[in-house]
TIKOLMAR-599398 format. One record per residue (C-alpha): residue number from 0; residue in one letter; x, y, z. Coordinates in steps of 0.2 Angstrom, whole numbers, always signed. Layout:
> nr	rest	x	y	z
> NUM	a	X	Y	Z;
...
This chain:
> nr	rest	x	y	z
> 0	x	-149	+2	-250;
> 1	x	-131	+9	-250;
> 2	x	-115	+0	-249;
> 3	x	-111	+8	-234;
> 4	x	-128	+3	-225;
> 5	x	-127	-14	-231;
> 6	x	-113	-15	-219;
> 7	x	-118	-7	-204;
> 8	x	-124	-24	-193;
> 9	x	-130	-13	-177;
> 10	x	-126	+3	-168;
> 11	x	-116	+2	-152;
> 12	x	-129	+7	-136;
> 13	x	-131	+4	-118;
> 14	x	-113	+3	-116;
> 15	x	-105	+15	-104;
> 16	x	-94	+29	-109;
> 17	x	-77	+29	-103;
> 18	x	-74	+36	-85;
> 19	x	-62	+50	-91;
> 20	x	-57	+65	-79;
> 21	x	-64	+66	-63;
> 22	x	-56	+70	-47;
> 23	x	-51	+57	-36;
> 24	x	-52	+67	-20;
> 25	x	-65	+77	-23;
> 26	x	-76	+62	-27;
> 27	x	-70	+52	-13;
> 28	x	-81	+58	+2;
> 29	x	-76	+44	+13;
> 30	x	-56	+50	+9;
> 31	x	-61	+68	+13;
> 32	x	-70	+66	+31;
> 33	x	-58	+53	+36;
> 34	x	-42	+64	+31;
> 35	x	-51	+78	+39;
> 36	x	-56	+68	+57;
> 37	x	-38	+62	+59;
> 38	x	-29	+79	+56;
> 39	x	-23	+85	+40;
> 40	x	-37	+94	+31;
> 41	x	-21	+106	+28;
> 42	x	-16	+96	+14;
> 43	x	-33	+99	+7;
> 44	x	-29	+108	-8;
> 45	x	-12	+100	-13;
> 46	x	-21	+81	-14;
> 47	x	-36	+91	-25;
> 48	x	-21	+96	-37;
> 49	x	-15	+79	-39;
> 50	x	-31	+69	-36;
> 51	x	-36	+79	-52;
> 52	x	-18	+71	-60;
> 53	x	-23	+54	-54;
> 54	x	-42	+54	-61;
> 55	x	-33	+64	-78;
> 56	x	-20	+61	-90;
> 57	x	-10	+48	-77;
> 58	x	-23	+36	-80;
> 59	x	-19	+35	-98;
> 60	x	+0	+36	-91;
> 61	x	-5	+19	-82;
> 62	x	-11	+10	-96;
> 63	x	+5	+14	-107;
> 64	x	+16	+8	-92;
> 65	x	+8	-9	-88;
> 66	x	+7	-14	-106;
> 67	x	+26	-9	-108;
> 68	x	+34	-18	-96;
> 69	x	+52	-13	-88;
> 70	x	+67	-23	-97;
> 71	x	+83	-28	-92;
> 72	x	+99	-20	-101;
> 73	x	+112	-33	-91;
> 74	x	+124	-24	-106;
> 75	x	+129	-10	-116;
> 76	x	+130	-13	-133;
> 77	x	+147	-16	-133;
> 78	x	+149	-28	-119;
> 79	x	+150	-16	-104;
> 80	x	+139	-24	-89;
> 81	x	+127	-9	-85;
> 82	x	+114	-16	-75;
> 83	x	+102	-3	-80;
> 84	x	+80	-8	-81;
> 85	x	+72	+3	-94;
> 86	x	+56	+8	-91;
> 87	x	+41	+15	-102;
> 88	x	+39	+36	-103;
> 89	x	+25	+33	-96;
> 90	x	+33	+23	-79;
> 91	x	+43	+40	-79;
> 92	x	+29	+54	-78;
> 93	x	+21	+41	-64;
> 94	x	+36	+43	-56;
> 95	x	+39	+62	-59;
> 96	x	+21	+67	-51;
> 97	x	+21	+56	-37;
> 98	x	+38	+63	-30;
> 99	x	+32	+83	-37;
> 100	x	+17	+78	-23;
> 101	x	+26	+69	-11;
> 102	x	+22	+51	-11;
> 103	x	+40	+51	-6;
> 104	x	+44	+64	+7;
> 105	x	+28	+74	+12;
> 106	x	+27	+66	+28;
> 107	x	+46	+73	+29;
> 108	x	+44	+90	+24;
> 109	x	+29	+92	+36;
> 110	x	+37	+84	+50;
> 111	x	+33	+100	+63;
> 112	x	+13	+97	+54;
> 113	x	+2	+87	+65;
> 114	x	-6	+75	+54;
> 115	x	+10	+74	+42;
> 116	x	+10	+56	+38;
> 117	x	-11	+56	+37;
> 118	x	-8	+68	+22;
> 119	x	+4	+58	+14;
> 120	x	-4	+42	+16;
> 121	x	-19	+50	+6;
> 122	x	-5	+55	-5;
> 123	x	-1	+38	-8;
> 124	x	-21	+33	-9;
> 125	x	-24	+47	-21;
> 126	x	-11	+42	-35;
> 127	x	-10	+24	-32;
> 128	x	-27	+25	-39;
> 129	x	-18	+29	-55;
> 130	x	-7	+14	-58;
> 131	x	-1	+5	-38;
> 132	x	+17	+3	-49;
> 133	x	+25	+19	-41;
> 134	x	+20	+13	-24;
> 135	x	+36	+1	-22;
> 136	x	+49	+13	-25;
> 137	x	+38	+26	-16;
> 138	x	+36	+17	-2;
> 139	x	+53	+13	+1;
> 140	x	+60	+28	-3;
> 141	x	+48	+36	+11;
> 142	x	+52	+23	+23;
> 143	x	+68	+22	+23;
> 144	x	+72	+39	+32;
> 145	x	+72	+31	+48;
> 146	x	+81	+17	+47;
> 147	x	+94	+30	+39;
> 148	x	+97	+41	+54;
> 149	x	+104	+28	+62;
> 150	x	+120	+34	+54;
> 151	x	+120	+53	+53;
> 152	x	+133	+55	+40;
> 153	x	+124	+44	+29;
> 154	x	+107	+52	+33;
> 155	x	+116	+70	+29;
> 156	x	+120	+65	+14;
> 157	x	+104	+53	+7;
> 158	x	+89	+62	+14;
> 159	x	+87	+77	+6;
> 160	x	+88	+69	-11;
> 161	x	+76	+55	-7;
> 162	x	+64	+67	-1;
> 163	x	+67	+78	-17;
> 164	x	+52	+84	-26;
> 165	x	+62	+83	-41;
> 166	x	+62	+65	-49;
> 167	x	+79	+62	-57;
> 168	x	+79	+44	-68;
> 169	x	+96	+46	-73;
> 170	x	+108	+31	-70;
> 171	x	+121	+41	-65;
> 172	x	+129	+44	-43;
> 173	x	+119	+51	-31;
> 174	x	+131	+67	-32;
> 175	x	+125	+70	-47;
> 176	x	+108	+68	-45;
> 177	x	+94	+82	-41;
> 178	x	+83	+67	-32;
> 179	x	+86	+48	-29;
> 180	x	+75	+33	-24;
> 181	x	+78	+20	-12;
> 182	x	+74	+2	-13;
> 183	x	+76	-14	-2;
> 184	x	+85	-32	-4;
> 185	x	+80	-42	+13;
> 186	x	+75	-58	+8;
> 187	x	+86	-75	+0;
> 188	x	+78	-90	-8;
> 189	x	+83	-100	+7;
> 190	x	+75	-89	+21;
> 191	x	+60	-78	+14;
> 192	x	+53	-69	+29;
> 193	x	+65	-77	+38;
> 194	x	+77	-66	+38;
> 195	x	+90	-72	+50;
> 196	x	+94	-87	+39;
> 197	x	+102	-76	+26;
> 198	x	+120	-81	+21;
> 199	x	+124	-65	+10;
> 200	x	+142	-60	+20;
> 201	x	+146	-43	+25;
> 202	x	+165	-43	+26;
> 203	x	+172	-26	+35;
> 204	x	+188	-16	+26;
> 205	x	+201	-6	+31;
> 206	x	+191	+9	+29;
> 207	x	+177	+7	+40;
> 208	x	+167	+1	+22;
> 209	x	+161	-17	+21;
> 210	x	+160	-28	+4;
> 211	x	+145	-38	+1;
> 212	x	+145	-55	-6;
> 213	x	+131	-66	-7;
> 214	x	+113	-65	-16;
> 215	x	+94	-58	-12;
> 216	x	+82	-67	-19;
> 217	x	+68	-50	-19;
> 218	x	+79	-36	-24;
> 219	x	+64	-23	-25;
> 220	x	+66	-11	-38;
> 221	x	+82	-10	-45;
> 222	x	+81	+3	-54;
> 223	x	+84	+13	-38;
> 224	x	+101	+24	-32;
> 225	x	+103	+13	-17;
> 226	x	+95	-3	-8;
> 227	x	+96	-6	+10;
> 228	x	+103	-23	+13;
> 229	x	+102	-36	+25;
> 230	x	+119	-46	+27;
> 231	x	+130	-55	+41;
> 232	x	+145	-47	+47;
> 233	x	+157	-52	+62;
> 234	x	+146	-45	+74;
> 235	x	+127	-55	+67;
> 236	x	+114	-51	+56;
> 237	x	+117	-32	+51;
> 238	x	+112	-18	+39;
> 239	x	+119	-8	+26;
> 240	x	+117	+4	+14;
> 241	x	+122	-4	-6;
> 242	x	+122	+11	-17;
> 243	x	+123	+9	-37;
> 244	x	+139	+17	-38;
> 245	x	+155	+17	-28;
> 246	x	+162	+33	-20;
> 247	x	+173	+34	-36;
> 248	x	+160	+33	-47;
> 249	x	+163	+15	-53;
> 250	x	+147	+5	-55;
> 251	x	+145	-5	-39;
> 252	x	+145	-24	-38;
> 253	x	+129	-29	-39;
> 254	x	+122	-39	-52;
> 255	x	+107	-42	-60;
> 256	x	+101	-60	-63;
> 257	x	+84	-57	-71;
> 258	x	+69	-48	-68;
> 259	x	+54	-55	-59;
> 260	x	+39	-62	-72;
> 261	x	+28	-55	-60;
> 262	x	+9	-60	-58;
> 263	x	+3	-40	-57;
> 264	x	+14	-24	-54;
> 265	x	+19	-25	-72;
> 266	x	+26	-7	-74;
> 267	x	+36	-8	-57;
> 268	x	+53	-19	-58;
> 269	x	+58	-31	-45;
> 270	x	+74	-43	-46;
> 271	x	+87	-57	-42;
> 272	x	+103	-49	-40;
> 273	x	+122	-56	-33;
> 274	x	+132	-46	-21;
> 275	x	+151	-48	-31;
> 276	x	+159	-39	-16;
> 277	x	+149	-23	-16;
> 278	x	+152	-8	-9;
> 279	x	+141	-4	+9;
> 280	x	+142	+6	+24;
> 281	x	+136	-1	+38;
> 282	x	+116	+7	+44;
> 283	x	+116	+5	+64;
> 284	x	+127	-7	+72;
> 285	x	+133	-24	+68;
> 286	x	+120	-39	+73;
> 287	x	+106	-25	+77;
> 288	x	+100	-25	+57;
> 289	x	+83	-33	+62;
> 290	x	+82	-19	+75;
> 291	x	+87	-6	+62;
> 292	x	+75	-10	+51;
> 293	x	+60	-12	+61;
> 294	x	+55	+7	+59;
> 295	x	+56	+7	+38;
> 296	x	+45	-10	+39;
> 297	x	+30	+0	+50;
> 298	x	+30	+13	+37;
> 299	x	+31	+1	+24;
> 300	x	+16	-9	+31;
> 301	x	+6	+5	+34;
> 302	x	+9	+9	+13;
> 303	x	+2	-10	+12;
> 304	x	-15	-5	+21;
> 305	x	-14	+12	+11;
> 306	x	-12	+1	-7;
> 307	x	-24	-11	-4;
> 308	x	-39	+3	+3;
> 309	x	-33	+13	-14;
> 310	x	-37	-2	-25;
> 311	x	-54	-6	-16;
> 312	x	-57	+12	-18;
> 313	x	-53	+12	-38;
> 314	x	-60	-7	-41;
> 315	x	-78	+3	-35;
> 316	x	-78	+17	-45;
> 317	x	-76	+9	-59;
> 318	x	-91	-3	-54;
> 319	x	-101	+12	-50;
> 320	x	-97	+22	-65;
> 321	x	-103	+4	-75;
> 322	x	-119	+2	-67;
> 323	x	-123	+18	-66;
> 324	x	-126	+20	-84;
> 325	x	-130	+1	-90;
> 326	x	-147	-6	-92;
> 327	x	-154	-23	-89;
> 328	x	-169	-28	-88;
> 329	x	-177	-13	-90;
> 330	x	-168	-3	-76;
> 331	x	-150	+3	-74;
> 332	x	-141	-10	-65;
> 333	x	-141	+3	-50;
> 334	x	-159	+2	-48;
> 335	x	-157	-17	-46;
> 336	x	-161	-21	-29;
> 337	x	-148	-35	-28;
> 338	x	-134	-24	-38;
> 339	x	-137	-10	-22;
> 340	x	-133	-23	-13;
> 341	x	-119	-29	-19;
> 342	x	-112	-9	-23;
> 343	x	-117	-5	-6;
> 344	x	-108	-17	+3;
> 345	x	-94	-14	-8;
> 346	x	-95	+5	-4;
> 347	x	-96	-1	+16;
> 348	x	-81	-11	+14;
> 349	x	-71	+3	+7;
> 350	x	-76	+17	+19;
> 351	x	-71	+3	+33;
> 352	x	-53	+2	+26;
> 353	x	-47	+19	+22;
> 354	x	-55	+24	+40;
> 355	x	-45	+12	+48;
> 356	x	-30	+14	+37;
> 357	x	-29	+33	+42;
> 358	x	-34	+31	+60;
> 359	x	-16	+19	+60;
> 360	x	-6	+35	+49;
> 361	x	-13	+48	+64;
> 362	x	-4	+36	+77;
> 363	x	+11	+34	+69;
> 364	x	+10	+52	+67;
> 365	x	+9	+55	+85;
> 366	x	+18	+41	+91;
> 367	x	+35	+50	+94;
> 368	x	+25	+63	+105;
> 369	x	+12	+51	+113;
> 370	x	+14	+33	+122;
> 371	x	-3	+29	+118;
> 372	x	-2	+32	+101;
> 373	x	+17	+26	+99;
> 374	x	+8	+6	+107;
> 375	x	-7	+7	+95;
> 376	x	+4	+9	+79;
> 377	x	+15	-5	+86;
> 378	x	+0	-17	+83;
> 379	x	-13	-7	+73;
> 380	x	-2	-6	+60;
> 381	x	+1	-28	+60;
> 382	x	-17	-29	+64;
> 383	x	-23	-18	+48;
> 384	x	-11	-24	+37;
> 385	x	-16	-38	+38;
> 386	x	-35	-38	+38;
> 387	x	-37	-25	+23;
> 388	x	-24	-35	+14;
> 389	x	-31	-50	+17;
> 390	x	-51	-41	+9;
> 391	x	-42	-34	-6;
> 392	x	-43	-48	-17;
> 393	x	-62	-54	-14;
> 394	x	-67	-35	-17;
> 395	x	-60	-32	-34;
> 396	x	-68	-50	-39;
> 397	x	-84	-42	-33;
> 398	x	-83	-26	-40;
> 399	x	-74	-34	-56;
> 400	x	-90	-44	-59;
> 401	x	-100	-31	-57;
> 402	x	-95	-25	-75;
> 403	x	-99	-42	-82;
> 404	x	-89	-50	-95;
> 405	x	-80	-33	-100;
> 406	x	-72	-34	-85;
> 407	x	-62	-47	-88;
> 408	x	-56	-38	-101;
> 409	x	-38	-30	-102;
> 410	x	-45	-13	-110;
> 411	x	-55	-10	-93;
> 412	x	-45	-6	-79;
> 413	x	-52	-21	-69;
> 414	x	-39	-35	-72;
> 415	x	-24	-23	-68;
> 416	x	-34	-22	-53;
> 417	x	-37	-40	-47;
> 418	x	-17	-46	-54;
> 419	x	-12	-30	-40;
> 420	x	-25	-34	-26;
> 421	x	-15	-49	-18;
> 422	x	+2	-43	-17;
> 423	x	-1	-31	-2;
> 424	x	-6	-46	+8;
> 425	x	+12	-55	+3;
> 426	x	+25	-40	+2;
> 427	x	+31	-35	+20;
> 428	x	+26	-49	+31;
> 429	x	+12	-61	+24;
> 430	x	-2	-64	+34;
> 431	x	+4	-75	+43;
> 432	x	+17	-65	+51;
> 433	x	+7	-51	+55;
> 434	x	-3	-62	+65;
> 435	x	+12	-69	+73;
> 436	x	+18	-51	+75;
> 437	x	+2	-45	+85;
> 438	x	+6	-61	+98;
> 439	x	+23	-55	+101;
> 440	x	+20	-37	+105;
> 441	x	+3	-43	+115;
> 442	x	+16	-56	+124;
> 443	x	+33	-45	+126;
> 444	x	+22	-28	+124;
> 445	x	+9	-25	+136;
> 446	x	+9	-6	+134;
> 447	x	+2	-12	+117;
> 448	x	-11	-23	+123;
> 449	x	-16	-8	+135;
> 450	x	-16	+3	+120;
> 451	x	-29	-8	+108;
> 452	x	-43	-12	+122;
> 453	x	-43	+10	+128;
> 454	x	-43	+12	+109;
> 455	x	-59	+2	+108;
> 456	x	-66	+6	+123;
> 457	x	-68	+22	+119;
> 458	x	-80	+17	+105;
> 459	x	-91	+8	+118;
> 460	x	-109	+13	+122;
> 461	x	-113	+19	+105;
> 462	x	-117	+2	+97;
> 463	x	-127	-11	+105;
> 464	x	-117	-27	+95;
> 465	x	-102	-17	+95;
> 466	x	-101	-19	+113;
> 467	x	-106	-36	+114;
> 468	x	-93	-41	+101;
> 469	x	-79	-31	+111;
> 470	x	-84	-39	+129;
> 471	x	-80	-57	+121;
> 472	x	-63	-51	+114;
> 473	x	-53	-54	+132;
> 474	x	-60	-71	+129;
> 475	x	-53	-76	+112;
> 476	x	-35	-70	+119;
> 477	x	-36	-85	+135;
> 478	x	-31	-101	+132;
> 479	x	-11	-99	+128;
> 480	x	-8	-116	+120;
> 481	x	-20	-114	+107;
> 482	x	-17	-96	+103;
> 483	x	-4	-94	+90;
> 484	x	-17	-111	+81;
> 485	x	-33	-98	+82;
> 486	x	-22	-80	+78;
> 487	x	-30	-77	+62;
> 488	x	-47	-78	+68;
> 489	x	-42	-66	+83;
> 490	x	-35	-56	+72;
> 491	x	-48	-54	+61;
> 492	x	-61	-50	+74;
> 493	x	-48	-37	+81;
> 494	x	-46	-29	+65;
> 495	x	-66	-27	+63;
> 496	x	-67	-21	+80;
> 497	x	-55	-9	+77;
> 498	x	-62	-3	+60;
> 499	x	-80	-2	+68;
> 500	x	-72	+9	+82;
> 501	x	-68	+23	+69;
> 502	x	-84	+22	+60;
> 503	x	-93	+25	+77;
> 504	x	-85	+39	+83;
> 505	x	-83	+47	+65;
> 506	x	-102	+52	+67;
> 507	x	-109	+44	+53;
> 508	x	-121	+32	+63;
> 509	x	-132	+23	+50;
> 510	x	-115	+18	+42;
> 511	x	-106	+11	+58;
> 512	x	-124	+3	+64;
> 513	x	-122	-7	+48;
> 514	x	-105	-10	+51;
> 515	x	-107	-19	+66;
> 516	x	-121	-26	+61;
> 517	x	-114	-35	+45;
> 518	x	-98	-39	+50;
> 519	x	-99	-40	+71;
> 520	x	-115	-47	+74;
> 521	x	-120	-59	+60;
> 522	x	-130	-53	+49;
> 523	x	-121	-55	+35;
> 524	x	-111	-70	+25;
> 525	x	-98	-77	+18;
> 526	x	-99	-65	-1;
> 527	x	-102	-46	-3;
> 528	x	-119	-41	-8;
> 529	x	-127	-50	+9;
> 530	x	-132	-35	+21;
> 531	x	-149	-36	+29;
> 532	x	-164	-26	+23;
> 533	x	-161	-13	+36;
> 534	x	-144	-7	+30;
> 535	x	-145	+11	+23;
> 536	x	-140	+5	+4;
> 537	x	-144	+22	-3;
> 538	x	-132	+34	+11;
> 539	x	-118	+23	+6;
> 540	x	-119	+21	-13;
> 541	x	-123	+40	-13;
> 542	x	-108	+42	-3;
> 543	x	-96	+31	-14;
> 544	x	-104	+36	-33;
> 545	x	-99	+55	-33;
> 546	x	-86	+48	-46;
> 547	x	-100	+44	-56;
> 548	x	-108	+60	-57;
């Protein structure tokens, strides 16, 4: 016996290779036929480039980042206060392909395109799959176009930067800059969603310029070349646009305090910052910053539902690619009957989320040419945000043990995963707010109650349970005084009425028939991996493992 061989204790076998390479969109046939159905099959070939990017060499780029977190360089080595986050190479080429594709400013730059925003919510889907820490700056960044035409100077000057294709990480002014990023600082430790008990002070000068002073408690990603700001000036709660550097060029006063130590999103930075009297211009008008605002939170919401569906969608490719090529018990794990069903209803899940997800972009798409769709997205977009927030979690923790021990393990992608899944369901309004939110508008906007039941209606007569489930819905909204007690579970049942009505009339029937079976009528229960024997198992994990291949 050799020396060598003596030391050769076992060889390793039934272990899956690495999933290395594939095409996010064109494995994704559920992505594909619902981007197709809502308008924007245009964008076809531009989400294959980068979906070729997110299943490539960004995944690698997504490792590097999350273990090397962003630091805070509060100084210069000198003692100059800089304020300045430095981030991983890695972080940057994230960065740099999601604005070359437009997670950003697609939406923007197709704005004559029907279906503009469907693309780039895919957009978003397709390379949050990658690494979700780009989303935060991306979302912002996208969303904060509306809120900044409510001052047409500032807008001329900001948007066609922030919807540059050309990422730019230089900390350096705008004027200088080939693109720039927006970010966000709404909340105080005092208020947290409540936003009108903020005390940051917006005092007006001489110029028509305010100066900030006060604090933000959630000062998203301050590496950004402006935030917008929530403050009080004379007239009431108001907002205004903080840029990192004054107009002469002098670093603005806004200081960093610390950088979250974050449960997940490890490669994005988020912050506590003070306002020493910084520089802002005022968005909108004085005491209408809630109002102002409103529009960049919908488009932030809808990048919520977008992120969570993304990670459902990543968290089951990497369970099929696992049990797809390991054994147990004789049979690959995706021969196992109880495995197909727990993939299966994993693979159900997902389709449900990215249907409903895009069914929500197509409407705020349309809502500035169309009074139906403009009410649905008013309370779709509530009503999604928080249901498929609310399912991430539970999902990756399914899918995540589908992998066994190994998936508890840091070299997988699986606990990046389950750290990322709850913060969709926190950031923008948790879930408890959207559900507040879907009773105001119900109460104050009945255009969006008329909206939501022609929206299901229009699904009826294809579904036996479907139509029994939507005929009790009136119901569940009676009985005033304990409404806002019960708005989860009405929620809730909305929000699967809502995604069964896209599966039916997408036209894949088995898959809605066990839809509303499952989730509408019973037959299912309180974990994945319980659909009845008559769910087509095979259609969907066939549907979902093209990955896999």
């Amino acid at each position: 016996m050799s020396l060598t061989s003596r030391f050769v204790t076992h060889e390793v076998e039934n272990q899956p290779v690495p999933l290395r390479d594939y095409n996010v969109w064109e494995t994704d046939t559920a992505l594909r036929e619902a981007v197709a159905r809502e308008g924007a099959d245009w964008a076809g070939e531009h989400l294959a480039e980068y979906g070729a990017l997110a299943g490539g060499r960004l995944v690698d780029a997504g490792f590097q980042a999350n273990e090397n977190r962003p630091k805070l360089r509060a100084f210069d080595r000198y003692g100059r206060r800089i304020d300045e986050v430095e981030f991983h190479p890695a972080y940057h080429e994230l960065m740099a392909e999601a604005m070359k594709y437009g997670m950003n400013g697609f939406a923007w730059r197709n704005a004559n395109r029907a279906g503009a925003h469907v693309a780039r919510a895919a957009v978003m889907y397709v390379g949050s799959q990658a690494d979700a820490g780009v989303g935060c700056p991306m979302s912002m960044t996208h969303a904060a176009i509306p809120a900044l035409r409510h001052n047409p100077a500032l807008a001329d000057k900001w948007v066609p930067k922030l919807i540059s294709t050309e990422y730019d990480p230089r900390s350096v002014p705008m004027e200088q800059k080939k693109g720039c990023t927006i970010g966000m600082g709404m909340t105080e430790k005092q208020g947290g969603s409540d936003v009108r008990a903020n005390t940051t002070r917006a005092i007006r000068q001489a110029d028509g310029s305010y100066e900030l002073v006060g604090h933000k408690w959630f000062f998203s990603a301050p590496m950004c070349d402006a935030h917008l700001v929530l403050a009080q000036a004379q007239g009431g709660l108001s907002c205004f646009l903080v840029p990192r550097f004054r107009p002469d060029g002098s670093r603005n006063a806004v200081e960093i305090q610390r950088l979250k130590d974050k449960l997940g999103d490890w490669s994005n930075a988020s912050s506590e910052v003070e306002f020493q009297g910084a520089f802002g211009e005022l968005v909108g008008e004085e005491g209408r910053g809630v109002a102002t605002i409103i529009e960049m939170v919908a488009l932030t919401r809808l990048d919520c539902m977008t992120g969570s569906a993304s990670q459902m969608r990543q968290a089951l490719v990497q369970a099929l690619h696992h049990a797809g090529q390991r054994m147990a018990f004789g049979k690959l794990l995706i021969d196992q009957p109880l495995m197909r069903n727990v993939l299966a209803d994993l693979a159900l899940e997902s389709e449900a989320a990215i249907a409903l997800t895009l069914r929500v972009a197509r409407a705020i798409d349309g809502a500035s040419r169309d009074a139906h769709e403009a009410a649905l997205a008013r309370i779709a977009t509530a009503i999604g945000k928080y249901w498929i927030c609310k399912r991430t979690p539970p999902f990756v923790n399914e899918a995540q043990e589908c992998l066994g021990g190994i998936g508890y393990v840091e070299e997988t992608m699986m606990p990046r995963l389950y750290r990322q899944a709850p913060l969709n369901s926190i950031w923008e309004g948790s879930g408890n707010i959207q559900c507040l939110d879907v009773l105001r508008a119900l109460a104050r906007e009945p255009e969006t109650r008329e909206a939501l039941f022609a929206e299901l209606a229009a699904a009826g007569g294809r579904d036996r349970h479907y139509d029994a489930a939507l005929a009790r819905l009136p119901c569940l909204l009676e009985d005033a005084a304990t409404l806002e007690y019960r708005s989860r579970a009405v929620v809730e049942r909305t929000a699967l009425l809502l995604q069964a009505a896209v599966l039916l009339r997408a036209g894949q029937e088995e898959i809605a028939a066990a839809f509303c079976r499952s989730r509408l009528a019973g037959e299912h229960g309180l974990a994945f991996g319980t659909l009845g024997p008559d769910a087509p198992v095979a259609l969907l994990i066939g549907r979902a493992m093209a990955t896999a291949a």
